[in-house]
N, C-alpha and C positions, 0 to 999 in steps of 0.2 A: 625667622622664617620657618613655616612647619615644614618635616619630610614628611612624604608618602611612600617610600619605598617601594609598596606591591603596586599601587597608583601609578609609580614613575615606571614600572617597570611595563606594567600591561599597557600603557602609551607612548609606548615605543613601535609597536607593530600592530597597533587594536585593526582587525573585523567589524568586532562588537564591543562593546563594553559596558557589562551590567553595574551601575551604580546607583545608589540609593543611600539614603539619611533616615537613620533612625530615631525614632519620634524624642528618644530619650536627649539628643542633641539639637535639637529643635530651637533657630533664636540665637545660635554661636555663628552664624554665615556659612556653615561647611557647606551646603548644595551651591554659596555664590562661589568659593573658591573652588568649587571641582570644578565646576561648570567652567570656571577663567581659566584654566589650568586646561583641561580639554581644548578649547579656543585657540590657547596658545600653542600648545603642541601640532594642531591641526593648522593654522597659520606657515607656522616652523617647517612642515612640511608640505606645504602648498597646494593645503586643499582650500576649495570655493567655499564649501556647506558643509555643515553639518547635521546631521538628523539624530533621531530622537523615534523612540518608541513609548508610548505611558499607556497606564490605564486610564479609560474616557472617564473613570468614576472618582477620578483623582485631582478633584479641581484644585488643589494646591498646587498640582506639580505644572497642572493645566496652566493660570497663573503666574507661576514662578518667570516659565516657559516665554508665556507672550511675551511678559515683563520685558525678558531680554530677547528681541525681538525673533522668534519662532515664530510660525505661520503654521497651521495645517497646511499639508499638501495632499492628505489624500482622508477619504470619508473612513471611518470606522470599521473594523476585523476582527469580531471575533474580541470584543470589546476594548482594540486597543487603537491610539491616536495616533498618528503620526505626523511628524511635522520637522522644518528645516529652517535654519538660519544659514544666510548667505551670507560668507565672509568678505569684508573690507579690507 
């Protein structure tokens, strides 16, 4: 099992939390395990949803996103998307 340590650490009390994958990992699953790893922690502590800020010009992340079922919730700012998954 991988650690994150600065991962584990800023999902303990996240606001916010800027995460991204860079291209040079691109193909290893790292954006599905943060994404699972967020889920769970948010689960764990008993939130409904989760959201999500991207750029509109980011149709990977666009993608990724729906894949695991994110919705837009609201139209475009300043060219960024927004969108929510409702936890189970």
């Amino acid at each position: 099992k991988q650690k994150w340590p600065a991962f584990d650490k800023a999902l303990k009390n996240p606001t916010a939390l800027a995460v991204g994958v860079s291209t040079d990992y691109l193909g290893q699953r790292l954006a599905q395990k943060l994404l699972d790893k967020c889920i769970q922690v948010a689960r764990k502590k008993g939130k409904k949803k989760v959201h999500i800020e991207l750029d509109e010009f980011n149709e990977r992340a666009l993608a990724f996103f729906e894949k695991h079922d994110f919705e837009v919730v609201e139209g475009t700012s300043n060219n960024t998307v927004y969108m929510e998954r409702v936890l189970s």
